[in-house]
C-alpha positions in Angstrom: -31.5 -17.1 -13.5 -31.8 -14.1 -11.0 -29.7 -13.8 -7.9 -32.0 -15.2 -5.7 -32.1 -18.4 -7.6 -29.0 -18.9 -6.7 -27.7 -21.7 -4.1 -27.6 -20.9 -0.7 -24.6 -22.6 -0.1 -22.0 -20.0 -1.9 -19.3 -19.4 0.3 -16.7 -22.7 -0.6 -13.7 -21.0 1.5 -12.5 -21.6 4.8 -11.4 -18.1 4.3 -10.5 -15.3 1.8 -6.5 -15.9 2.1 -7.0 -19.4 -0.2 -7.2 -17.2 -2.8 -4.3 -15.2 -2.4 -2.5 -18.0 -1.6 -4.2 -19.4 -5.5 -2.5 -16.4 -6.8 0.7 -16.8 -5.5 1.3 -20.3 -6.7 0.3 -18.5 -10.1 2.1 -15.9 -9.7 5.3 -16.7 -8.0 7.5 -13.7 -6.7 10.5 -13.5 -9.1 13.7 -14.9 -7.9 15.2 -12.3 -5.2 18.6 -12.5 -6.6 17.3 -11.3 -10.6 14.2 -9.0 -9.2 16.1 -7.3 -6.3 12.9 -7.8 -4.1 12.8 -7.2 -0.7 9.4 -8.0 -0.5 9.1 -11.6 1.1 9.6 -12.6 5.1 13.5 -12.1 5.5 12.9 -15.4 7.5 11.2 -17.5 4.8 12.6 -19.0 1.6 10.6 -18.1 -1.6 9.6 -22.2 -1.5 7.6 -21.9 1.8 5.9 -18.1 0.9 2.6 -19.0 0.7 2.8 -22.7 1.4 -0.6 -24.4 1.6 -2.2 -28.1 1.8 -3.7 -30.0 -1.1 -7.6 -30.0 -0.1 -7.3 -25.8 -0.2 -7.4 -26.6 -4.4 -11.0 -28.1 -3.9 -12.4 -25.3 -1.9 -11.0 -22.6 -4.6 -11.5 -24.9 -7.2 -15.5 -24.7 -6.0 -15.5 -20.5 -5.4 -14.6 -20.0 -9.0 -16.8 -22.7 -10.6 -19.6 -20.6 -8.6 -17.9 -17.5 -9.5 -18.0 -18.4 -13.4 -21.3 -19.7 -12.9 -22.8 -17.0 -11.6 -20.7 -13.8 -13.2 -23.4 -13.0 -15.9 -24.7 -9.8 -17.5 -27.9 -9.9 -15.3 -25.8 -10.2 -12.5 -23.8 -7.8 -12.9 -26.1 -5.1 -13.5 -28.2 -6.2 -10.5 -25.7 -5.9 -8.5 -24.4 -2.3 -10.2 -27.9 -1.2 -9.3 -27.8 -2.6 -5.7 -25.2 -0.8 -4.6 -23.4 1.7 -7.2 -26.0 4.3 -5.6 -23.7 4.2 -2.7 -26.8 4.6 -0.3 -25.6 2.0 2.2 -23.9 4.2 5.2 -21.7 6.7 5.6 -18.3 5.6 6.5 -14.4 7.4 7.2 -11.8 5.8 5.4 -10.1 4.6 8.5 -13.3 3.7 10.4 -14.0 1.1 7.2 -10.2 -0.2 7.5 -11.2 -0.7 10.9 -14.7 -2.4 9.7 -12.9 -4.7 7.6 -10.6 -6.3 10.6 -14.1 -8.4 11.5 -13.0 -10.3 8.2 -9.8 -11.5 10.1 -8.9 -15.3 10.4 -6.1 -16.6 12.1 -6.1 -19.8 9.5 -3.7 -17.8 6.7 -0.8 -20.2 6.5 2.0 -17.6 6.8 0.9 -14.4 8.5 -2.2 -14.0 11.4 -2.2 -10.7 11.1 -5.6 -8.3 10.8 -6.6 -6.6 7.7 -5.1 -3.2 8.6 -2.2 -4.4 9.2 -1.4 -6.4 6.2 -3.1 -3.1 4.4 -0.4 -1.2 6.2 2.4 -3.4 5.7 1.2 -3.1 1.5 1.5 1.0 2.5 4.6 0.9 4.0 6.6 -1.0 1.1 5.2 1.7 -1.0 6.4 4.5 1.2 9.5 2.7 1.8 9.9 3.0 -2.8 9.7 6.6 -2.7 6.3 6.6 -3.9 4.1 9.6 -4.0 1.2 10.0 -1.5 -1.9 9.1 -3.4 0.3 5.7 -4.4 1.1 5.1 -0.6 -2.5 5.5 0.2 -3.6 3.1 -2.6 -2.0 0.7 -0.6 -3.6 1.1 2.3 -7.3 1.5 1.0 -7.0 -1.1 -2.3 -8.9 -4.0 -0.7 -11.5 -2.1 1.3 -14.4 -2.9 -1.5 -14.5 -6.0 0.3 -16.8 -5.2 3.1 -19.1 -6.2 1.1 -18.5 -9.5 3.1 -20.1 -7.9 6.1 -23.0 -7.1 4.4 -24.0 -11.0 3.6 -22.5 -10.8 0.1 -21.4 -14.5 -1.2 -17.2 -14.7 -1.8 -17.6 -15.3 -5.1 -19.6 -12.1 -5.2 -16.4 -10.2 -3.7 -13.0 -11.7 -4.3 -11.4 -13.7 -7.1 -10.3 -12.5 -10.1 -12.5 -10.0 -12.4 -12.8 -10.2 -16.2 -15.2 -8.5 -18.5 -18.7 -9.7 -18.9 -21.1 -9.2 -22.2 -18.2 -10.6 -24.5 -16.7 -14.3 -25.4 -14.5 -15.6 -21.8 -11.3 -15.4 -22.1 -9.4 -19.0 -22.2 -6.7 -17.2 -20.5 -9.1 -16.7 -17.6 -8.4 -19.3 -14.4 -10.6 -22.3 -14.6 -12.4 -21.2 -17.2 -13.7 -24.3 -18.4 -16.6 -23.5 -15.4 -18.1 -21.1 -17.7 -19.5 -23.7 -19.7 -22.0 -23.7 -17.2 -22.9 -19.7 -17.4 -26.3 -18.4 -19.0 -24.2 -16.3 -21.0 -22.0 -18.7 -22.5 -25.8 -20.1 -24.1 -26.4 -16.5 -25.5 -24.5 -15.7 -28.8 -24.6 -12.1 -28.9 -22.1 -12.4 -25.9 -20.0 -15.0 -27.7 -17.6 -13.2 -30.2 -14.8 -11.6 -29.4 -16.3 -8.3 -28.8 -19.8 -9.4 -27.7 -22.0 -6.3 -26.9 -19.1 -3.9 -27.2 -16.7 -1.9 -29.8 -13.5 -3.0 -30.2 -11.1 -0.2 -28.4 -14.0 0.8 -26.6 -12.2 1.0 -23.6 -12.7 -0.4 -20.1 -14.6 2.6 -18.7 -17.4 1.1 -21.0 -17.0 -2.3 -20.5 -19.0 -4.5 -17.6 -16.5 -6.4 -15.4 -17.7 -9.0 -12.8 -19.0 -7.9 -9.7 -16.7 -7.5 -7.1 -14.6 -5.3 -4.2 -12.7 -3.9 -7.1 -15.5 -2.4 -8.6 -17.5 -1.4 -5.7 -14.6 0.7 -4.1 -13.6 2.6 -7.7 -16.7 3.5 -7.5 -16.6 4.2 -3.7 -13.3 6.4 -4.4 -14.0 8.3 -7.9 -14.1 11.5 -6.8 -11.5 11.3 -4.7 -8.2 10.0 -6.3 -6.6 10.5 -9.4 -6.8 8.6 -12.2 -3.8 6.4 -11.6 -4.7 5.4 -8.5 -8.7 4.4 -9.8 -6.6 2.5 -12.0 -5.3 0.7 -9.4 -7.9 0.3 -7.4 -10.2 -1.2 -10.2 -8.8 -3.7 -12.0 -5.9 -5.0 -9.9 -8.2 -8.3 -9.6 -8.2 -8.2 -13.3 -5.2 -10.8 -13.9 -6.8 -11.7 -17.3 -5.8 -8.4 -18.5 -2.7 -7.5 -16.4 -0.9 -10.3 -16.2 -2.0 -12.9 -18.9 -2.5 -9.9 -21.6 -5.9 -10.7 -22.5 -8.9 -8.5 -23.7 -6.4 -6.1 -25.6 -9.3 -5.8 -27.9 -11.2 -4.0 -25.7 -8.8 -1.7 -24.3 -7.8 1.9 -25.5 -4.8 3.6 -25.5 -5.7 5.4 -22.1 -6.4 1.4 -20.6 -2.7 0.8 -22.2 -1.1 4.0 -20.5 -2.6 3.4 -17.5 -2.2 -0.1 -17.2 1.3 -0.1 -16.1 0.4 1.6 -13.1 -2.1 -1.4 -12.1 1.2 -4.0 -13.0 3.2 -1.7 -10.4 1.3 -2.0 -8.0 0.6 -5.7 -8.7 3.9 -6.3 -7.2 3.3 -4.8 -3.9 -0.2 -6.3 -3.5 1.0 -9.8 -4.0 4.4 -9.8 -2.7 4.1 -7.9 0.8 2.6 -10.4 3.6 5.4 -10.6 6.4 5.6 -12.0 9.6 6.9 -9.2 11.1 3.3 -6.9 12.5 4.0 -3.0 11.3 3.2 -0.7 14.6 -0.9 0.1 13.9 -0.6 2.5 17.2 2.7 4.2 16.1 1.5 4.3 12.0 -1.9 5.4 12.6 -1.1 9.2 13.1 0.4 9.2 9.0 -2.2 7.2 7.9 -5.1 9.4 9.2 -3.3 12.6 7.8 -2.7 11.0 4.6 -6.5 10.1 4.3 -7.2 13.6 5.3 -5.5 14.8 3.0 -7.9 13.2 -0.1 -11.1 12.4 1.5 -13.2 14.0 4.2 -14.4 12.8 7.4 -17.1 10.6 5.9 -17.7 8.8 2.5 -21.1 7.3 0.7 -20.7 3.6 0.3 
């Protein structure tokens, strides 16, 4: 199968906040009074964060049975090809954040905010840690991969959670039983453990499923440093960062590194609030901080 024997209907959400809202119920903030968090709505109890109806389950249930379905090798390196040589336009940092609002939708059950502004509020928990600068900005920029929306790509093609391609799927992987409907699960050489790849190869050298994550590392590689990349490019990658999975694959630079991507987990899931940050009043750091590691234009 090629992409464009794929179904035209491919976009199952209402919006992209079902699957965050997925990912919370998952991944529930730790209780306030043990974790010391100060990351959910002062106004909300932990029980209503992320509160959503039933028939949400179908419509995610659907992106990541066409997300399984679709994720193969031949993907993937279609889609590596497509847009990997970063030949699509030129874009500043803060013009794409401001690109990216056109994704807003006021249906998100706990917060109608923009995109910049919930990538601010992400920032300013950050900055409000101590954190250094290229850490703050991390949180500003680390779901900008996903204007790939705006450019007709499918959901499935952009959000959800990532996982390596070319080897056996991971049981640990959510609704994973849909990949019994993937090309690739026919194909044996991608069927044992390591499939195309050496064990401890490491990550750099492993094919993940296409998606923001690894369209803005790719975006943002000469730019940041390594922890950050980190960050950036596999903190869709639950499998591996939460669930422990793929070890096998990873070397001991993946294992350093990897504890930056579970810090910054934290502040990527836990940081939606009510409460709108000040764009206007904010703006003036944010563009001096992007200054200070990009120019005035990037190749995406």
């Amino acid at each position: 199968m090629t992409y464009s024997d794929l179904p035209e209907d491919n976009s199952p959400l209402e919006n992209l906040h079902q699957l965050e809202d997925d990912l919370l119920e998952r991944y529930p903030e730790p209780d306030t009074a043990e974790s010391g968090s100060q990351f959910t709505d002062a106004d909300k109890k932990q029980s209503e964060f992320r509160n959503y109806q039933d028939p949400a389950r179908d419509s995610v249930k659907e992106f990541y049975r066409l997300n399984h379905v679709n994720q193969t090798v031949e993907f993937v390196k279609q889609k590596r090809a497509e847009y990997l040589g970063l030949n699509k336009r030129k874009l500043g940092v803060w013009q794409a954040l401001e690109h990216l609002n056109t994704l807003v939708d006021d249906s998100d059950p706990d917060t109608d905010l923009p995109q910049i502004a919930h990538a601010m509020q992400t920032a300013e928990q950050i900055r409000a840690d101590g954190h250094p600068g290229w850490f703050i900005l991390t949180g500003l920029i680390h779901d900008l991969g996903k204007v790939l929306c705006l450019w007709d790509e499918p959901q499935w093609a952009v959000v959800g959670d990532t996982f390596p391609v070319g080897c056996k799927f991971s049981d640990s992987i959510v609704y994973s039983e849909y990949f019994g409907e993937n090309a690739d699960h026919q194909a044996p050489e991608y069927q044992t453990e390591c499939g195309i790849y050496e064990p401890n190869c490491g990550l750099d050298n492993v094919l993940m499923s296409w998606g923001h994550d690894e369209y803005l590392y790719h975006v943002t590689k000469d730019y940041l440093p390594l922890q950050a990349l980190y960050m950036i490019r596999y903190h869709s990658f639950y499998p591996g960062h939460r669930e422990n999975a793929y070890q096998h694959l990873m070397n001991d630079q993946d294992r350093e590194y990897f504890r930056y991507v579970k810090e910054f987990n934290k502040y990527d899931l836990y940081t939606k609030s009510s409460s709108p940050p000040d764009v206007e009043k904010l703006r003036p750091y944010y563009q001096e901080l992007i200054a200070e590691y990009f120019p005035d234009e990037i190749a995406w």
